[in-house]
C-alpha positions, -999 to 999 in steps of 0.1 A, spaced: -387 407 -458 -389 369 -443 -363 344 -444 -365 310 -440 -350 279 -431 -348 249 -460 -354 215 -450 -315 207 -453 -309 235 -426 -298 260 -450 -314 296 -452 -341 298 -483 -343 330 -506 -358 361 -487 -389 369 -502 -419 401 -495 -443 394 -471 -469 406 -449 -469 409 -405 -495 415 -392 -497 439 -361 -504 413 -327 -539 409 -316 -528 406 -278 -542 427 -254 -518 448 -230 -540 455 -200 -562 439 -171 -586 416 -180 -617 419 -163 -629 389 -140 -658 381 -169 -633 377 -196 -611 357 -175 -642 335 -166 -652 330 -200 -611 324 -212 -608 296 -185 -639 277 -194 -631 282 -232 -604 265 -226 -599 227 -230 -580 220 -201 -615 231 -181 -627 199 -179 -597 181 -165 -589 211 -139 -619 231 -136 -629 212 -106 -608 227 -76 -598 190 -56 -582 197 -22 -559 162 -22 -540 151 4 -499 156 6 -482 126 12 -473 142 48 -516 148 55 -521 110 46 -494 93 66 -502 116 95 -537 102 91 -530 67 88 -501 68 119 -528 86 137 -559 59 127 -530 34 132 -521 46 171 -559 47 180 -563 13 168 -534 3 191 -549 21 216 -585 0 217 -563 -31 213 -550 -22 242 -576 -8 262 -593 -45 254 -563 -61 265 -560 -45 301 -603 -51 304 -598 -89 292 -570 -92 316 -590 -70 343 -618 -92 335 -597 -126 338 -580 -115 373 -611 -105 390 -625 -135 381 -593 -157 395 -597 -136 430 -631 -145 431 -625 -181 423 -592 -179 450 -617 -160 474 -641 -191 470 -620 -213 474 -608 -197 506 -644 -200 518 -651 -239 512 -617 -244 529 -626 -226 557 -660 -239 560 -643 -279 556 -623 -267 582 -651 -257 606 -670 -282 600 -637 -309 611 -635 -289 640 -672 -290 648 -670 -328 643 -642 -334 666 -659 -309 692 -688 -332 689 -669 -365 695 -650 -353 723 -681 -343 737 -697 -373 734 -661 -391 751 -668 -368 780 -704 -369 784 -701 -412 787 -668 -411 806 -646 -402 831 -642 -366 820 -610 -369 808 -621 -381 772 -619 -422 777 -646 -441 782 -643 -457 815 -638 -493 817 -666 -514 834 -657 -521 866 -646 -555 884 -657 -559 921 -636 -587 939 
C-alpha cells in the first residue's frame, strides 16, 4: 500500500502497488569495479585529475620567503655598491695624500735649492755679500 502526498499538502487515497527489492550491493567492492564506477561517473572529468594546490599558508610562506631573498640581494648590492664607493673615496683620499706630499717635497727641494745657491755666492750665512768699498 503507498500513500501520497497531494499537491495542496494533503495525503492522496492509498492505493496497491509494487516495491521492488533494492539493487544495492552490501559487500566490498573490488578495486576494478571501483575503477570503472569512478570513471563512469560525470564528476571524473572535473576531479579525476589528482592537483596538489597550494594552502594559503604554503603560498605566503613562499612568497615571504621569495620576498626575504629578494631583500637579501638588495642588500647584498647595497653593502658591494657602498663597498665599491668607499674603496674608491680611500683611493682618491690616498691620492690625494700623495700629490700633497709630493707638492710638498718638491717646495722643500726648491727652497733647499735656493738657500744653496745664497750660500754657495755668499757669506755662508744665506746673504749675498755686499760688494766691498775700499777707502
Amino acid at each position: 500500500m503507498i500513500s501520497c502526498l497531494q499537491e495542496d499538502g494533503s495525503p492522496a487515497i492509498v492505493e496497491k502497488g509494487q516495491d521492488f527489492p533494492t539493487q544495492s550491493y552490501l559487500g566490498e567492492a573490488s578495486a576494478e569495479e571501483q575503477d570503472r564506477a569512478i570513471k563512469a561517473s560525470s564528476l571524473y572529468i572535473r576531479y579525476g585529475e589528482t592537483v596538489d594546490r597550494d594552502s594559503a599558508y604554503e603560498f605566503l610562506h613562499r612568497k615571504g620567503k621569495e620576498e626575504q631573498e629578494r631583500f637579501q640581494k638588495e642588500l647584498e648590492e647595497k653593502d658591494s655598491r657602498k663597498t665599491v664607493f668607499y674603496r674608491k673615496k680611500a683611493e682618491e683620499k690616498e691620492r690625494a695624500k700623495q700629490e700633497k706630499k709630493k707638492r710638498r717635497e718638491s717646495k722643500d727641494l726648491r727652497k733647499r735649492k735656493k738657500k744653496r745657491n745664497a750660500f754657495s755666492s755668499g757669506n755662508g750665512n744665506g746673504k749675498r755679500k755686499s760688494p766691498s768699498k775700499r777707502p
